[in-house]
C-alpha positions in Angstrom: 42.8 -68.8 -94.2 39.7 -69.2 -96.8 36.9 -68.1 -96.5 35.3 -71.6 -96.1 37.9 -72.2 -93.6 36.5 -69.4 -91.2 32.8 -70.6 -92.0 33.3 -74.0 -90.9 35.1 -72.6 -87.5 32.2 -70.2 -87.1 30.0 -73.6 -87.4 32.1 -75.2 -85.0 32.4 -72.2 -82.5 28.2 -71.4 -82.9 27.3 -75.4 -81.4 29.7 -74.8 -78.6 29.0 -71.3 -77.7 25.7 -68.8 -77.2 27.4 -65.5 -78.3 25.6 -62.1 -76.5 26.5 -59.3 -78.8 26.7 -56.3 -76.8 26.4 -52.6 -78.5 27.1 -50.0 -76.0 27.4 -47.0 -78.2 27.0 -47.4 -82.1 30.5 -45.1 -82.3 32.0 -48.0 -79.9 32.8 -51.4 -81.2 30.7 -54.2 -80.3 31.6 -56.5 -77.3 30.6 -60.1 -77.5 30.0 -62.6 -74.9 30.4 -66.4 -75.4 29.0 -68.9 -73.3 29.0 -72.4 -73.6 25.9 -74.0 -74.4 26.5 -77.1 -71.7 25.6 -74.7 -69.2 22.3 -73.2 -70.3 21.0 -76.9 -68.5 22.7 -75.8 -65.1 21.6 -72.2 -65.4 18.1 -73.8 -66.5 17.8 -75.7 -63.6 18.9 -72.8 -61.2 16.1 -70.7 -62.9 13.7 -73.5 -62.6 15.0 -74.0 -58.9 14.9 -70.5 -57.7 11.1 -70.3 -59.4 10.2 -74.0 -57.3 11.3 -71.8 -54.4 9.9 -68.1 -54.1 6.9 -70.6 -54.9 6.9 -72.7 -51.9 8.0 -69.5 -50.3 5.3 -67.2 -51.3 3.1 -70.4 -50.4 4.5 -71.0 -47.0 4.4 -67.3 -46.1 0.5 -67.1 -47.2 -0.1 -70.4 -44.8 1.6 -68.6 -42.4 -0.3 -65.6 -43.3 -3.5 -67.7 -43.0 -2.3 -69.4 -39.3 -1.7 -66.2 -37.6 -5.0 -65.2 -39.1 -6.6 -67.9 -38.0 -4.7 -67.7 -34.9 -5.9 -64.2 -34.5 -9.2 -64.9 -34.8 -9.4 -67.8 -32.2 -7.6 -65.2 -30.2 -10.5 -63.2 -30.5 -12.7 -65.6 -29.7 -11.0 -66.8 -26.4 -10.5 -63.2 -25.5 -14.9 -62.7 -26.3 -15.0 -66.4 -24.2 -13.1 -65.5 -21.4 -14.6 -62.0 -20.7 -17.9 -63.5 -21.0 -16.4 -66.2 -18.4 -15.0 -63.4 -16.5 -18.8 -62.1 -16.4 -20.6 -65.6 -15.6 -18.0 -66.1 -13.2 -18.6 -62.8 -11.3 -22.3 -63.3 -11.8 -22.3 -66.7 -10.1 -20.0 -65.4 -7.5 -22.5 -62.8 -6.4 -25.0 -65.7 -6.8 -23.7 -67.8 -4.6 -23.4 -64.8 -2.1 -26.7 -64.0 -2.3 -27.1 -67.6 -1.2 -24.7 -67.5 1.5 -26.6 -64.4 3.2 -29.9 -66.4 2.7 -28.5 -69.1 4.3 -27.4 -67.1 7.2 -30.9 -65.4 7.1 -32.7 -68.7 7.3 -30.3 -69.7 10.1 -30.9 -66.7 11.9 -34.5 -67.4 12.2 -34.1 -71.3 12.7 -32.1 -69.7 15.9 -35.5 -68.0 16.2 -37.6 -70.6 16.2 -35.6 -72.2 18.9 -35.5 -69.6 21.1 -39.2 -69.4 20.5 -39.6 -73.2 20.9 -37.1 -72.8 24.6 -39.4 -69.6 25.6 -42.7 -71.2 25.0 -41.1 -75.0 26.6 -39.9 -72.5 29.8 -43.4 -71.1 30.2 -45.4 -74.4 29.6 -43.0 -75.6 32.4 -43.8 -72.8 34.7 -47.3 -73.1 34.6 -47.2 -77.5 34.9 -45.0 -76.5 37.7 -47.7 -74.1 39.1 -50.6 -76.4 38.4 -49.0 -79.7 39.8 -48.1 -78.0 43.0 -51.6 -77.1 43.1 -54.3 -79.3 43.1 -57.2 -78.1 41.0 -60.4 -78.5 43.0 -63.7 -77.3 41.1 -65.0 -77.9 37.6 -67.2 -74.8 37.7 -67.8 -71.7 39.3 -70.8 -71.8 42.0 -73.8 -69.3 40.9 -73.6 -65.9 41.9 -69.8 -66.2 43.4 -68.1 -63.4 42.8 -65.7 -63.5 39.5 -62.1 -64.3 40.2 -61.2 -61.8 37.1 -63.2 -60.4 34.0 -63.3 -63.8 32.9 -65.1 -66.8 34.9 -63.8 -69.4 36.9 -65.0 -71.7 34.3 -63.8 -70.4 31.2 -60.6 -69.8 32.7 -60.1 -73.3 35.1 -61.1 -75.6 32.0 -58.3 -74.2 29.8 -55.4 -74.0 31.9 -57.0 -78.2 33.0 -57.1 -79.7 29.7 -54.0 -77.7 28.0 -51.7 -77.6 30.2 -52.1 -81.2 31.8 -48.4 -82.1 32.2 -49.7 -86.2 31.6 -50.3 -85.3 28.5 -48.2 -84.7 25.0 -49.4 -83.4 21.8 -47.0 -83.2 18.3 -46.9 -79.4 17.1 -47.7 -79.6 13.4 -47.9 -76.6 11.3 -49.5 -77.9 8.2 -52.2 -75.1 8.4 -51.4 -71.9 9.4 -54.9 -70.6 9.2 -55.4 -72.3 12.2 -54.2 -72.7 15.6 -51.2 -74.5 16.7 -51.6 -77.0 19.5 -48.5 -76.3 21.1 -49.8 -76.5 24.9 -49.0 -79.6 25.5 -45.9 -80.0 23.9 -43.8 -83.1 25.2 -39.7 -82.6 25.5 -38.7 -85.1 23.5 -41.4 -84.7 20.5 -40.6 -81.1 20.7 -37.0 -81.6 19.3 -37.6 -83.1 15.9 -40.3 -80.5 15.6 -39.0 -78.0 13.1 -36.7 -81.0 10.8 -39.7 -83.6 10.6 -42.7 -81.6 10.0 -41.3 -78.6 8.1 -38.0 -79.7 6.7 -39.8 -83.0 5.6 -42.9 -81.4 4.9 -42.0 -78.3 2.7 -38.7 -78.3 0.9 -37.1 -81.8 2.7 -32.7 -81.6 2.2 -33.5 -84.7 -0.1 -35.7 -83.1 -2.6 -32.8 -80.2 -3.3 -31.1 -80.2 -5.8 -28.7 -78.4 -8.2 -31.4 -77.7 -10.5 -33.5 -76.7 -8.7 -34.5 -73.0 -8.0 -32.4 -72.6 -5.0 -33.8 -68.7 -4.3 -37.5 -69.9 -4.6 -37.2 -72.9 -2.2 -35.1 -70.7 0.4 -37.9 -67.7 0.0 -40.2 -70.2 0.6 -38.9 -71.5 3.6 -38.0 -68.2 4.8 -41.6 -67.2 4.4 -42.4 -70.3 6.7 -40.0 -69.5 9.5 -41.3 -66.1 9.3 -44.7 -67.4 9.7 -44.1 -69.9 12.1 -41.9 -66.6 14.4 -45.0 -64.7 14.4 -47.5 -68.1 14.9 -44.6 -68.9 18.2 -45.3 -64.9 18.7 -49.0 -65.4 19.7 -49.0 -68.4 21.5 -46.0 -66.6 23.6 -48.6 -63.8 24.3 -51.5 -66.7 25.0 -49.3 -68.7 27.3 -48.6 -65.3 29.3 -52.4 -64.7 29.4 -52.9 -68.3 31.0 -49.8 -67.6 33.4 -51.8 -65.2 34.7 -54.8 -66.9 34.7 -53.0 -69.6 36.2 -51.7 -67.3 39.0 -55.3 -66.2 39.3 -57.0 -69.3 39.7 -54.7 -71.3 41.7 -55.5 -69.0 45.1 -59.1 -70.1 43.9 -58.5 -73.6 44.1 -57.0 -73.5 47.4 -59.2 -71.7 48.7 -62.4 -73.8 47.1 -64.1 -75.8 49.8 -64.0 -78.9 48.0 -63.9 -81.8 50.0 -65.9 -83.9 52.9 -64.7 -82.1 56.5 -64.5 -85.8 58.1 -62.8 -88.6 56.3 -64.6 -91.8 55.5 -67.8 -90.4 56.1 -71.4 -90.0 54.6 -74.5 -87.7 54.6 -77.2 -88.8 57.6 -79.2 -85.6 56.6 -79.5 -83.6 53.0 -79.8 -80.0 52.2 -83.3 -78.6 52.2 -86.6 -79.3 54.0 -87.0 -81.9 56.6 -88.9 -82.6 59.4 -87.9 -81.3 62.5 -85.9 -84.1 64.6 -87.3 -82.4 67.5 -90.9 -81.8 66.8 -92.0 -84.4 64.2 -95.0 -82.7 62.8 -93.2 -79.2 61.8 -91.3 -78.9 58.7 -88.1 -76.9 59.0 -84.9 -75.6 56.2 -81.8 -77.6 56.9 -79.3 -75.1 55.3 -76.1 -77.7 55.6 -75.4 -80.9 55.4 -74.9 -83.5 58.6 -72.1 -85.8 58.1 -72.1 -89.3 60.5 -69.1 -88.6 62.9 -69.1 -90.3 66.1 -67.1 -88.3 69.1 -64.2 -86.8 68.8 -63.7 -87.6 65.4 -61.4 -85.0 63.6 -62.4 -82.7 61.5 -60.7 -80.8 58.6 -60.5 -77.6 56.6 -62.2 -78.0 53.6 -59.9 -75.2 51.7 -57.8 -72.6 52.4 -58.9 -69.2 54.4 -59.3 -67.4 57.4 -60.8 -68.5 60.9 -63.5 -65.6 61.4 -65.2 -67.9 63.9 -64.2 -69.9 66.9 -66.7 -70.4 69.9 -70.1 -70.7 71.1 -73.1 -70.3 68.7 -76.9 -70.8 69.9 -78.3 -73.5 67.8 -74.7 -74.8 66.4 -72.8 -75.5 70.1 -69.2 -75.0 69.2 -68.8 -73.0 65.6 -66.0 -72.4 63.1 -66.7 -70.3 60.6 -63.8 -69.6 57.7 -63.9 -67.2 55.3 -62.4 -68.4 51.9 -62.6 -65.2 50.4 -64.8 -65.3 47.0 -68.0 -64.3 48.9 -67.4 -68.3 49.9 -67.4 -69.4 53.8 -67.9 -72.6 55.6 -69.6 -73.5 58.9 -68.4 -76.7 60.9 -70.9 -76.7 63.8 -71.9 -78.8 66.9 -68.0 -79.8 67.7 -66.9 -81.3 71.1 -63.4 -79.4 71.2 -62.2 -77.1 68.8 -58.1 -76.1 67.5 -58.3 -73.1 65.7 -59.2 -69.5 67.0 -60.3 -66.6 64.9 -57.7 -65.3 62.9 -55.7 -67.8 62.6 -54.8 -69.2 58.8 -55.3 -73.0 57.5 -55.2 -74.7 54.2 -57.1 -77.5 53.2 -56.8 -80.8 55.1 -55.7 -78.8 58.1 -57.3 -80.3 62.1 -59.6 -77.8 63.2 -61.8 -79.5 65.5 -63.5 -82.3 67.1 -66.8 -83.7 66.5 -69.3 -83.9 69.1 -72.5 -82.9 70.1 -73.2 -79.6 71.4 -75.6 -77.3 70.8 -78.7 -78.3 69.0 -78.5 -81.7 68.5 -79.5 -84.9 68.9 -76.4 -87.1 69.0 -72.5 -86.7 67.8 -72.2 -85.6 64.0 -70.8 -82.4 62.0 -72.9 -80.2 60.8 -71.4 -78.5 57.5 -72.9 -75.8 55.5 -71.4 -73.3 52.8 -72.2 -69.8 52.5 -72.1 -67.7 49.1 -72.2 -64.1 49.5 -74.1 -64.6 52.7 -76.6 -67.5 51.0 -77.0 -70.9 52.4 -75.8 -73.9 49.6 -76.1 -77.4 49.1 -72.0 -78.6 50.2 -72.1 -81.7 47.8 -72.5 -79.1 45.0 -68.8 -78.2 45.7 -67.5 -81.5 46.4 -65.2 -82.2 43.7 -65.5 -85.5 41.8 -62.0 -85.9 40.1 -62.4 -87.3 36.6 
């Protein structure tokens, strides 16, 4: 074969083939690789394939990258969010404790306040009781009697008259505390809205609470009030138990106060004082009683309760009783026709202890009636008592 011959083949070999000369060692012979050129396309395309892909790979793994970075972070966060919930959670927890124990505070001394209210109801009832089973007989204390305690008849009698009067009813309010609480003449059935219409309504009323508002200020407030309304209830406890006493004391008084007429439907034919002498008209002379129109054997009555130190003949007075009321007070029921009692016997007011008649000095059938105080003639119609 020519020379052109081998050229042209070359040519024809070189546009089918992509020869890779390899020289391993220059004292070794060449080695040649041939490769078609159709697949440099393929092998292209591979090339360009496998590029596309670390690509979107490399990009895939930095989104993933950025997720779980992302990820992390919110992870973070929540973790940050839900100790900080953990906290407001356990905060509010011993919040609403704290409420829970005021609550039970403030009911303790609700409790409180009704007991108070029950004690204070129990001991207005006790004295009512003690003053409607006695009948009060005396505005005022006669001058000079003796003193039924360290304090006066009158300071004491009025009190226990006009407070405790069970006809009566008064709503406790306690919209001043600076001043006293009218709670002596509480009624039953105004007593129980007491507390829920003029302190609930008045001070922090259910309807005016709400979530927002400051839930340990209102309950401090209110549990200031119940506090002060305890040690108000306090007082008037210890005042009621004074005027128990008082009550105790003064309703012997009253018993024993000669405060009525000793004959019924009757009227005063001669007054206290001077007066002519019936039986020698041109003397003057003291009448130290009363004389009361009685005709015979009309009865005649205890004016109060006491002791019969008296029962016979007197020069002057005919047939006598004299009680002793105690109080440095005694009564004298003179000029009788028969008399029922004898000394040392007891009576009460309104109890028979004689007939009218007309012994002893006297010029016809009437009672004689005079009052003693500490041994002192006075006028009887001073102690009558005028019910108002």
């Amino acid at each position: 074969m020519n020379r052109g011959t081998r050229i042209n083949n070359h040519k024809i070999k070189s546009n089918k083939y992509i020869t890779f000369v390899i020289i391993p060692d220059p004292t070794k012979s060449p080695k040649t690789i041939r490769i078609p050129k159709w697949i440099r396309f393929p092998l292209l395309a591979c090339v360009l394939t496998v590029i596309i892909w670390i690509l979107t790979t490399m990009t895939n793994v930095a989104n993933v990258e950025s997720k779980m970075a992302n990820a992390n972070l919110k992870l973070q966060a929540n973790t940050y969010a839900n100790s900080d919930k953990d906290a407001r959670i356990l905060k509010y927890e011993e919040e609403e404790q704290a409420k829970i124990n005021q609550l039970k505070d403030l009911n303790e001394l609700f409790k409180q306040v009704q007991n108070k209210m029950q004690e204070l109801d129990n001991q207005k009832d006790s004295i009512n009781t003690k003053l409607n089973n006695s009948e009060k007989t005396t505005d005022s204390e006669p001058k000079g009697s003796k003193k039924v305690s360290s304090i006066s008849k009158k300071a004491v009698a009025e009190p226990l008259n006009t407070e405790f009067s069970a006809s009566r009813s008064t709503k406790v309010t306690f919209a001043s505390y600076n001043q006293p609480i009218d709670i002596t003449d509480i009624d039953q059935q105004e007593r129980t809205g007491v507390i829920q219409e003029e302190i609930m309504q008045e001070e922090i009323s259910q309807d005016e609470i709400t979530f927002e508002e400051d839930f340990n200020t209102q309950a401090n407030n209110l549990y200031d009030k119940f506090s002060e309304i305890v040690s108000v209830m306090d007082a008037k406890s210890d005042t009621f138990e004074l005027l128990d006493e008082k009550a105790d004391e003064m309703i012997p008084y009253w018993d024993a106060y000669p405060s009525i007429f000793p004959v019924k439907n009757s009227y005063v034919t001669c007054p206290f004082g001077w007066r002519k002498n019936p039986f020698g008209r041109k003397t003057m002379e003291f009448h130290n009683g009363v004389d009361l129109k009685a005709s015979y054997g009309t009865s005649v009555y205890a004016t109060g309760k006491g002791k019969v130190i008296f029962s016979g003949w007197s020069s002057g007075y005919g047939k006598l009783i004299v009680i002793d009321h105690g109080y440095g007070i005694s009564t004298q029921y003179a000029h009788n026709s028969t008399l029922l009692v004898s000394k040392g016997d007891r009576v009460k007011r309104g109890d028979k202890i004689a007939k009218s008649g007309n012994t002893g000095r006297s010029t016809g059938p009437h009672v004689h009636y005079g009052i003693l105080l500490n041994g002192v003639n006075q006028n009887p119609l001073n102690f009558i008592y005028k019910k108002k």
